[in-house]
MILOMI-356806 format. One record per residue: residue in one letter; z negated, x negated, y of N, C-alpha, C, CB in turn; residue number from 1. Coordinates in steps of 0.05 Angstrom, whole numbers, plus 32768, in hexadecimal, padded with zeros to 4 digits. Last residue first. Glycine has a CB too. Example, Ala and Ser with C-alpha at 12.3 -4.5 7.8 and 13.67 -1.06 7.14 Angstrom:
BEGIN
   aa   n.up   n.east   n.north   ca.up   ca.east   ca.north   c.up   c.east   c.north   cb.up   cb.east   cb.north     i
    S   7F72     7EFF      7FD3    7F71      7EEF       7FEB   7F63     7EFE      8001    7F8E      7EE6       7FF4     2
    A   7F64     7EF8      7F8E    7F64      7F0A       7FA6   7F64     7EF8      7FBE    7F4B      7F1E       7FA7     1
// end
This chain:
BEGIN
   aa   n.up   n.east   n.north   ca.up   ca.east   ca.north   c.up   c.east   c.north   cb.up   cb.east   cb.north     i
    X   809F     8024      814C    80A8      801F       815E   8097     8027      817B    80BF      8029       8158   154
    X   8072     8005      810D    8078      8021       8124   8085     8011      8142    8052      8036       812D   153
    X   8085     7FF1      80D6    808C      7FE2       80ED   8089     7FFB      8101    80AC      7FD1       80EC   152
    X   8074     7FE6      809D    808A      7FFD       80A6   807B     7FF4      80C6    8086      8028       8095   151
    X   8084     7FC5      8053    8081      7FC1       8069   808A     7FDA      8085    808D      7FA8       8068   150
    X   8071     7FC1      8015    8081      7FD1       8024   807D     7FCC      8042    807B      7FED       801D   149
    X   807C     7FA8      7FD4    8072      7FA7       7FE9   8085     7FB7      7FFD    806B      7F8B       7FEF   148
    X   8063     7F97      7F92    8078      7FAF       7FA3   806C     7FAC      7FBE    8076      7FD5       7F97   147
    X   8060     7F79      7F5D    805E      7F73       7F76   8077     7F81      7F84    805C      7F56       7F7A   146
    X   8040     7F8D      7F1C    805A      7F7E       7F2C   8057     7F80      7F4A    8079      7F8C       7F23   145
    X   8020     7F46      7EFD    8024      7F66       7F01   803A     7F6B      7F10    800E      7F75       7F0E   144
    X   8025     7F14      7EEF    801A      7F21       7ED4   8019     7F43      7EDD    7FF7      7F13       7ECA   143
    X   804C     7EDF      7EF2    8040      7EF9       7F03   8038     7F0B      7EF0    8056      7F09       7F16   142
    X   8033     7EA1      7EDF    804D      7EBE       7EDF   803D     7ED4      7EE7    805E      7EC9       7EBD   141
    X   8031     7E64      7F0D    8027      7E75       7EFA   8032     7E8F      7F00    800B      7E74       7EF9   140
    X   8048     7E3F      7F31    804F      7E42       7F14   803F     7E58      7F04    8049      7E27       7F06   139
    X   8038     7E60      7F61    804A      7E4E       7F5E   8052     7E4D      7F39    803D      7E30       7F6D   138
    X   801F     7E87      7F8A    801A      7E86       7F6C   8026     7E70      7F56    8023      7EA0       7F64   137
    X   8031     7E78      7FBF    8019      7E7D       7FB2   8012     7E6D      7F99    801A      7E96       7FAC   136
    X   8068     7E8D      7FB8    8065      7E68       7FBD   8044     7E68      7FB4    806C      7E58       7FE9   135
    X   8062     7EBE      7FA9    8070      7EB2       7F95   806B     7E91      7F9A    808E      7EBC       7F95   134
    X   804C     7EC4      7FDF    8042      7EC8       7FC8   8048     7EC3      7FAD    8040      7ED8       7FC9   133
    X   8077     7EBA      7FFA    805F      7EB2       8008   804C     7EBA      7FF0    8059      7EC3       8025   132
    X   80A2     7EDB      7FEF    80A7      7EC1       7FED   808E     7EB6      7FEB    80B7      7EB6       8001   131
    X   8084     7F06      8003    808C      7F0C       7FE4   808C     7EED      7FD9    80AE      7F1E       7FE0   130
    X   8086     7EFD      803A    806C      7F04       802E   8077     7EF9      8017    8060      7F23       802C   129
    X   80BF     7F02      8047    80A8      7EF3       803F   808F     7EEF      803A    80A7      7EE9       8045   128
    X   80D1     7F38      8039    80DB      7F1C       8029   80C9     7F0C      802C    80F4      7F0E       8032   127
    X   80AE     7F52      805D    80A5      7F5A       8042   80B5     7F49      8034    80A7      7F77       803A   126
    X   80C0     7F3D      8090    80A8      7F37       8086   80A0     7F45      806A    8096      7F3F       809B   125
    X   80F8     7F51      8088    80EF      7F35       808E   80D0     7F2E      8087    80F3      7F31       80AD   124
    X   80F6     7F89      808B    80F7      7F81       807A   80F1     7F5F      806D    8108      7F8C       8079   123
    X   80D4     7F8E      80CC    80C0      7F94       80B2   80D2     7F90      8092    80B5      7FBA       80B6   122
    X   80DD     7F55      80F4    80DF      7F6C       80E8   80D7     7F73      80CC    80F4      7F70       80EA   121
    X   8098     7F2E      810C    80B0      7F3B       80FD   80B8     7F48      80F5    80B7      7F3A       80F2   120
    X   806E     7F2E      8126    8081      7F2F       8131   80A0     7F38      8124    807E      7F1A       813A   119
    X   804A     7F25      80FB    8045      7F40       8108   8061     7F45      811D    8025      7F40       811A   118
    X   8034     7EF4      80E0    8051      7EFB       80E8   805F     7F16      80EA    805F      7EEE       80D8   117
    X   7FFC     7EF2      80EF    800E      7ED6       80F3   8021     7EDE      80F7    8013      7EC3       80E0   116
    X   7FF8     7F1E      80D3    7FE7      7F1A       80EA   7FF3     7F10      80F2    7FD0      7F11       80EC   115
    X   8002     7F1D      8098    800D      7F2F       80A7   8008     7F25      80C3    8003      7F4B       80A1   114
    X   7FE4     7EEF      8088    7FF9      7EE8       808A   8016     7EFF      809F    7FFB      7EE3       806D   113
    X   7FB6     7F00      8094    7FB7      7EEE       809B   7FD3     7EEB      80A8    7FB0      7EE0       8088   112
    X   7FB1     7F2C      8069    7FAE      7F31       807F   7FC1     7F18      8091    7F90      7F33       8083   111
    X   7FC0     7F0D      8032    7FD6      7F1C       8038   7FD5     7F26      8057    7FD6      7F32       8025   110
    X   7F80     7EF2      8038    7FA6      7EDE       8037   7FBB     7EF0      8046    7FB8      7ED9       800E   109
    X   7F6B     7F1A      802B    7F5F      7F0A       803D   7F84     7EFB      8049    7F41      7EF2       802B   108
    X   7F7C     7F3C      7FFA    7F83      7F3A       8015   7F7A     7F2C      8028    7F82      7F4A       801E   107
    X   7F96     7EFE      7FC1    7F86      7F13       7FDA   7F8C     7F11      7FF0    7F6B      7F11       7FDF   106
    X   7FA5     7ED8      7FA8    7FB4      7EDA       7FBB   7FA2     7EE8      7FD3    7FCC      7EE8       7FB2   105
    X   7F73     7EBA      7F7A    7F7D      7ECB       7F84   7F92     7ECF      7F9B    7F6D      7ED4       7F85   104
    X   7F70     7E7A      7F52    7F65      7E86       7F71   7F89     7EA3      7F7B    7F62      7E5A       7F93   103
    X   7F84     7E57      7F2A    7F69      7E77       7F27   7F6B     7E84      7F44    7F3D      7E6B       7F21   102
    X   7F9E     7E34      7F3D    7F82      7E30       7F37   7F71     7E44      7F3B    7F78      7E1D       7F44   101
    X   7FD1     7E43      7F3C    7FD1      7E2C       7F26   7FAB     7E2D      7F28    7FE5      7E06       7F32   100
    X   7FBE     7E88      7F4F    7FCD      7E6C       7F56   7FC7     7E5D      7F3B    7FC0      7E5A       7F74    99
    X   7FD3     7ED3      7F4A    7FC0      7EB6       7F47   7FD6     7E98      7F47    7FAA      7EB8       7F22    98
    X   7FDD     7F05      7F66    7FEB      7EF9       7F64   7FD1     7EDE      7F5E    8002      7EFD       7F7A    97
    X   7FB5     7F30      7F81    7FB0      7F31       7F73   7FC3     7F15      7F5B    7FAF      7F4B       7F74    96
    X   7FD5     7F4C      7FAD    7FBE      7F3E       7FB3   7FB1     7F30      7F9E    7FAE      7F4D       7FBD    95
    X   8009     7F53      7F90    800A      7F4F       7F9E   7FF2     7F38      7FB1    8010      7F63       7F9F    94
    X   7FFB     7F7A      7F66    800E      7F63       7F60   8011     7F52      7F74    8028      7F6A       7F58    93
    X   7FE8     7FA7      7F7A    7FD5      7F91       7F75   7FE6     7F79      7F74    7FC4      7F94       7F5A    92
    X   8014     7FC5      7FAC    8007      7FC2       7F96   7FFA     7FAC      7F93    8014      7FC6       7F84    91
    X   8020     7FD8      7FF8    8022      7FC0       7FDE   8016     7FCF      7FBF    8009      7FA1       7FE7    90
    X   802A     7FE3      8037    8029      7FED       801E   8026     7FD4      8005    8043      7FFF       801B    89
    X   8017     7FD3      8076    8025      7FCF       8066   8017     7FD5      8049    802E      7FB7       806C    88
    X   8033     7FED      80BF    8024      7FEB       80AB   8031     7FEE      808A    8012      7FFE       80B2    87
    X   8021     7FD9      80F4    8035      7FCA       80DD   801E     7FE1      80C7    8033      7F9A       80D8    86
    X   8031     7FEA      8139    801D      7FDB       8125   8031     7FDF      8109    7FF9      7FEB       8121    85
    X   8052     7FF4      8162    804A      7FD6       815B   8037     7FD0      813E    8038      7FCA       8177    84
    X   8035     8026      817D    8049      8014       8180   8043     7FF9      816D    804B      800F       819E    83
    X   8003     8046      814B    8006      803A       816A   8025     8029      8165    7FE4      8020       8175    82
    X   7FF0     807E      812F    7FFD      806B       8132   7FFF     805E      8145    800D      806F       812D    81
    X   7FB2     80A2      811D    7FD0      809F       812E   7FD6     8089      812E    7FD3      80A7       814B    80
    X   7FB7     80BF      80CF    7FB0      80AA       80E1   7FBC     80A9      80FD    7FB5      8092       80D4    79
    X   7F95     80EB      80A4    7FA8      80DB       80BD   7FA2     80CA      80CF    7FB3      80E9       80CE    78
    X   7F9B     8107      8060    7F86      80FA       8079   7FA1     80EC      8089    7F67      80DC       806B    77
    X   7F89     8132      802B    7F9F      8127       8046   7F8F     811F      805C    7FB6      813F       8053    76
    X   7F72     8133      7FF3    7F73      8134       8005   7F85     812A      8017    7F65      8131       8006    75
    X   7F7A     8152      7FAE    7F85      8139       7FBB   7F7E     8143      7FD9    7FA8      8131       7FB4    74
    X   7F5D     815D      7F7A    7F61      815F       7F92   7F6B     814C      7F9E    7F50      8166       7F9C    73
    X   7F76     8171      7F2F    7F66      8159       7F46   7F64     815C      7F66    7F77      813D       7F46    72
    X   7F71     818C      7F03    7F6C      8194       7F14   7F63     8182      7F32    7F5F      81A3       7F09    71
    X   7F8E     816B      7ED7    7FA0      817E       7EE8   7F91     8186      7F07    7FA4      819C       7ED4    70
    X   7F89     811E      7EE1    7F77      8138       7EDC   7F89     814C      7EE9    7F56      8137       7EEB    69
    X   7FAA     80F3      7EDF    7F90      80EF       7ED2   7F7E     8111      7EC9    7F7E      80D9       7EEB    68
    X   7FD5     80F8      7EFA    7FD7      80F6       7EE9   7FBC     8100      7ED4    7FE0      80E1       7EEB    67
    X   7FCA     80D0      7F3B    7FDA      80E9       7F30   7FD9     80E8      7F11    7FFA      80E9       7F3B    66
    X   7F8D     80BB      7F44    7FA6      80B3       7F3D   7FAF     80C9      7F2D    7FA7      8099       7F31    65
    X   7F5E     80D9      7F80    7F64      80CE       7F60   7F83     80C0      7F5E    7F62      80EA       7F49    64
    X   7F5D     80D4      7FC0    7F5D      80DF       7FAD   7F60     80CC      7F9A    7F6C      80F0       7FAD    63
    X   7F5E     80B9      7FE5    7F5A      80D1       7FEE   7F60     80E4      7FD7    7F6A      80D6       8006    62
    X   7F57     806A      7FFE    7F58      808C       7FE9   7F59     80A1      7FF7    7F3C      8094       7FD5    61
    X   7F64     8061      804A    7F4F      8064       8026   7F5F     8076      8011    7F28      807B       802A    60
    X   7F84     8032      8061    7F8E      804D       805B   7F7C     8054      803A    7FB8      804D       8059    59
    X   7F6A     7FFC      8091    7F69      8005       8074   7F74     8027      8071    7F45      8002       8069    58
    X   7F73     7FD7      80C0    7F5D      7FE4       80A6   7F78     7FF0      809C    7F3D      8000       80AE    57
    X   7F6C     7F9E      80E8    7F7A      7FA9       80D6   7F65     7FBA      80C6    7F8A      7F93       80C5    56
    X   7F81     7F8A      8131    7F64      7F8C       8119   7F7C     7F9E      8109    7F3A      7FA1       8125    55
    X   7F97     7F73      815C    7F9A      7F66       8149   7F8A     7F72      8131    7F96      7F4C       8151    54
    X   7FA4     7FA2      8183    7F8B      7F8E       8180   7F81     7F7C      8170    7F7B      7F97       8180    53
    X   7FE1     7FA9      8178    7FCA      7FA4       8199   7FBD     7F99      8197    7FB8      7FB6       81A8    52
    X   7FE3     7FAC      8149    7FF0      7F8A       8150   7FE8     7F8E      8170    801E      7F83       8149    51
    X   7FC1     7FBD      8113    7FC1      7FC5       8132   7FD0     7FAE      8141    7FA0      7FC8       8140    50
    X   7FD5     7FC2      80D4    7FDA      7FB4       80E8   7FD0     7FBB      8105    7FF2      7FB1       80E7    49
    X   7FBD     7FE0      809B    7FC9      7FED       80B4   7FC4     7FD4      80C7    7FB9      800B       80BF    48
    X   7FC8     7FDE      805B    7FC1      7FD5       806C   7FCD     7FD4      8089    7FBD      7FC5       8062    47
    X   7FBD     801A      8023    7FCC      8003       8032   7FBC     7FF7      804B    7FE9      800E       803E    46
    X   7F9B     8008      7FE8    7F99      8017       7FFD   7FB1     8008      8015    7F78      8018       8007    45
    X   7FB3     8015      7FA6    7FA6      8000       7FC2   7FA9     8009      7FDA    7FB2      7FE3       7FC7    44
    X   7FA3     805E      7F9C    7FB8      8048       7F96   7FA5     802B      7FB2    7FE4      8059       7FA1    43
    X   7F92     8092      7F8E    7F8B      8076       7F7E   7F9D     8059      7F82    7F8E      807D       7F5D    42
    X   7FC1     80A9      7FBB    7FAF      80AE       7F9B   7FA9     809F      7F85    7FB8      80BE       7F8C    41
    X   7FBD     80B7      7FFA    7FB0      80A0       7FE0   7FA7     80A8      7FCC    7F9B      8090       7FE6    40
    X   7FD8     80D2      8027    7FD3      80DA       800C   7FCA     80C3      7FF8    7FEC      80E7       8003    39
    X   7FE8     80E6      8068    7FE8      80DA       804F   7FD8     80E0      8042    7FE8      80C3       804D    38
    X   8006     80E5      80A2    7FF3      80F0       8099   8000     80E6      8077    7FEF      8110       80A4    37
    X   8009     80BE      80E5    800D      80BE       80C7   7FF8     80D1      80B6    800A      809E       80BD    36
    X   8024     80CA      8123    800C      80D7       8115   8019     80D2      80FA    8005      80FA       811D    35
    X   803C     80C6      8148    8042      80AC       8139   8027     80B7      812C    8045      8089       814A    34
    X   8068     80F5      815B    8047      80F5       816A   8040     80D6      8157    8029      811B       815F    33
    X   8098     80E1      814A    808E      80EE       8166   8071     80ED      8176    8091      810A       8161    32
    X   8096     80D5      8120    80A2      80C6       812D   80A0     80D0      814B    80BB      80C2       8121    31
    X   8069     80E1      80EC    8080      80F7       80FA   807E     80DD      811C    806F      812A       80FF    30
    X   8069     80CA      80A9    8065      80C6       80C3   8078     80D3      80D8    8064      80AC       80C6    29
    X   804C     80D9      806C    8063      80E7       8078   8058     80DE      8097    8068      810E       8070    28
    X   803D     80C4      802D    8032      80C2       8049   804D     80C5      8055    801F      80A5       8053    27
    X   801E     80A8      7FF6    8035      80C0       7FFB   802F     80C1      801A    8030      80E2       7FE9    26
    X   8013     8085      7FC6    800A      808B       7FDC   802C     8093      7FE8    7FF6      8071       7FEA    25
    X   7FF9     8082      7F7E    8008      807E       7F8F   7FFD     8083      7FA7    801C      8088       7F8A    24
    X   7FEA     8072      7F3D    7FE4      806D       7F53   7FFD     8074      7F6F    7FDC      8052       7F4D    23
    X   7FF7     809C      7F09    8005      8090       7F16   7FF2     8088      7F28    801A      809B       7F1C    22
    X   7FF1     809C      7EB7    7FE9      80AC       7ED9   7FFE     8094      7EEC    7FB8      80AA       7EE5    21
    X   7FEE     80BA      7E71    7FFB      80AA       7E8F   7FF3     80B1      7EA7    8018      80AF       7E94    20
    X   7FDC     80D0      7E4B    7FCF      80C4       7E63   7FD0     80B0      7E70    7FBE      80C3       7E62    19
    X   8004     80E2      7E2B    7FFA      80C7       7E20   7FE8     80BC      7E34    8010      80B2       7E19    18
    X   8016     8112      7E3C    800E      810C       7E1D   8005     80EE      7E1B    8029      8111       7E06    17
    X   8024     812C      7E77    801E      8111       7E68   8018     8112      7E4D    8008      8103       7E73    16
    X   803B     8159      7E88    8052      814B       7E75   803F     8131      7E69    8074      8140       7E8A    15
    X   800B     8161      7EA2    8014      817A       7E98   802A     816C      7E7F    8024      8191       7EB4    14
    X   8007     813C      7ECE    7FEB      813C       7EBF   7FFC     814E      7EA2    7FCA      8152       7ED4    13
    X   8041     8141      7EED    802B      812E       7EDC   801B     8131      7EC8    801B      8127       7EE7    12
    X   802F     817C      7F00    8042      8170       7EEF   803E     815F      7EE0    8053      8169       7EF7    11
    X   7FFB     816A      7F1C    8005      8181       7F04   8010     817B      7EFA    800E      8195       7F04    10
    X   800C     814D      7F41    7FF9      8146       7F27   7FF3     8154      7F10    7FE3      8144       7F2F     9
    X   802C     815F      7F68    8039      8150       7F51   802C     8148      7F36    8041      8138       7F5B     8
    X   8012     8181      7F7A    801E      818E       7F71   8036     817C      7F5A    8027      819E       7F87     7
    X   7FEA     8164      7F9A    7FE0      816E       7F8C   8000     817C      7F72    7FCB      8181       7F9F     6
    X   801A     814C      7FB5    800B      813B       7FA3   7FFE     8149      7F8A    7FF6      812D       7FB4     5
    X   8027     816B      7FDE    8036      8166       7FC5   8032     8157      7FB0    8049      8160       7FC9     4
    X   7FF1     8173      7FF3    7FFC      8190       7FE2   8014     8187      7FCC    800D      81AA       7FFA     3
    X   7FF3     8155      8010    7FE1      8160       7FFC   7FED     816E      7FE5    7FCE      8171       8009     2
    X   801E     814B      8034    801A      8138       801E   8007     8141      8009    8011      811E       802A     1
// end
């Protein structure tokens, strides 16, 4: 994942004329050993489910946002996986979704709500979540956009 990151930021950085960049997260899981190795480049960090022990962290940075600088480093970091845990991708549009009274969606909520329905398959729980945040925000317009990803280890 390093290396293709590093090797996309070039490109990037190289065609931008108007300093464009990208946030993203790149992460290759080998289904054998359930070892995730990855790549955060500036992007929200995702949120890793333990559904053994119910506790949740965090996939940090590990770098900048593709785009911003040719010479950027990007690091590769891993995680092991356990049966069962969830883990889930998003953008701000997401935690960041406001109600009729100012009040944020945040992850406090989005945990919560993973926690509660950890039982479900992983496209089922990224419909509702989505639902679960659109009921949120109720009349007021989504002012970013909301990408969510859900990945379920067997």
């Amino acid at each position: 994942p390093a290396q293709t990151i590093s090797y996309a930021n070039t490109i990037i950085e190289g065609n931008s004329k108007t300093g464009i960049f990208v946030t993203l997260f790149y992460g290759i899981i080998d289904k054998e050993t359930k070892v995730f190795r990855y790549v955060n480049a500036g992007h929200n960090p995702p949120i890793v489910y333990r559904s053994i022990t119910k506790e949740f962290f965090t996939l940090p940075l590990t770098g900048m946002a593709v785009g911003v600088m040719s010479d950027a480093s990007y690091e590769q970091d891993k995680i092991t996986l356990q049966s069962g845990d969830i883990i889930i991708l998003y953008t701000d549009g997401v935690t960041e979704a406001i109600n009729e009274t100012d009040e944020m969606y945040d992850e406090r909520r989005l945990k919560e709500y993973i926690q509660s329905h950890a039982e479900m398959e992983p496209r089922m729980l990224v419909e509702t979540i989505i639902n679960e945040v659109n009921t949120f925000a109720g009349e007021q317009p989504q002012f970013d956009d909301i990408t969510l990803i859900a990945i379920k280890v067997e």
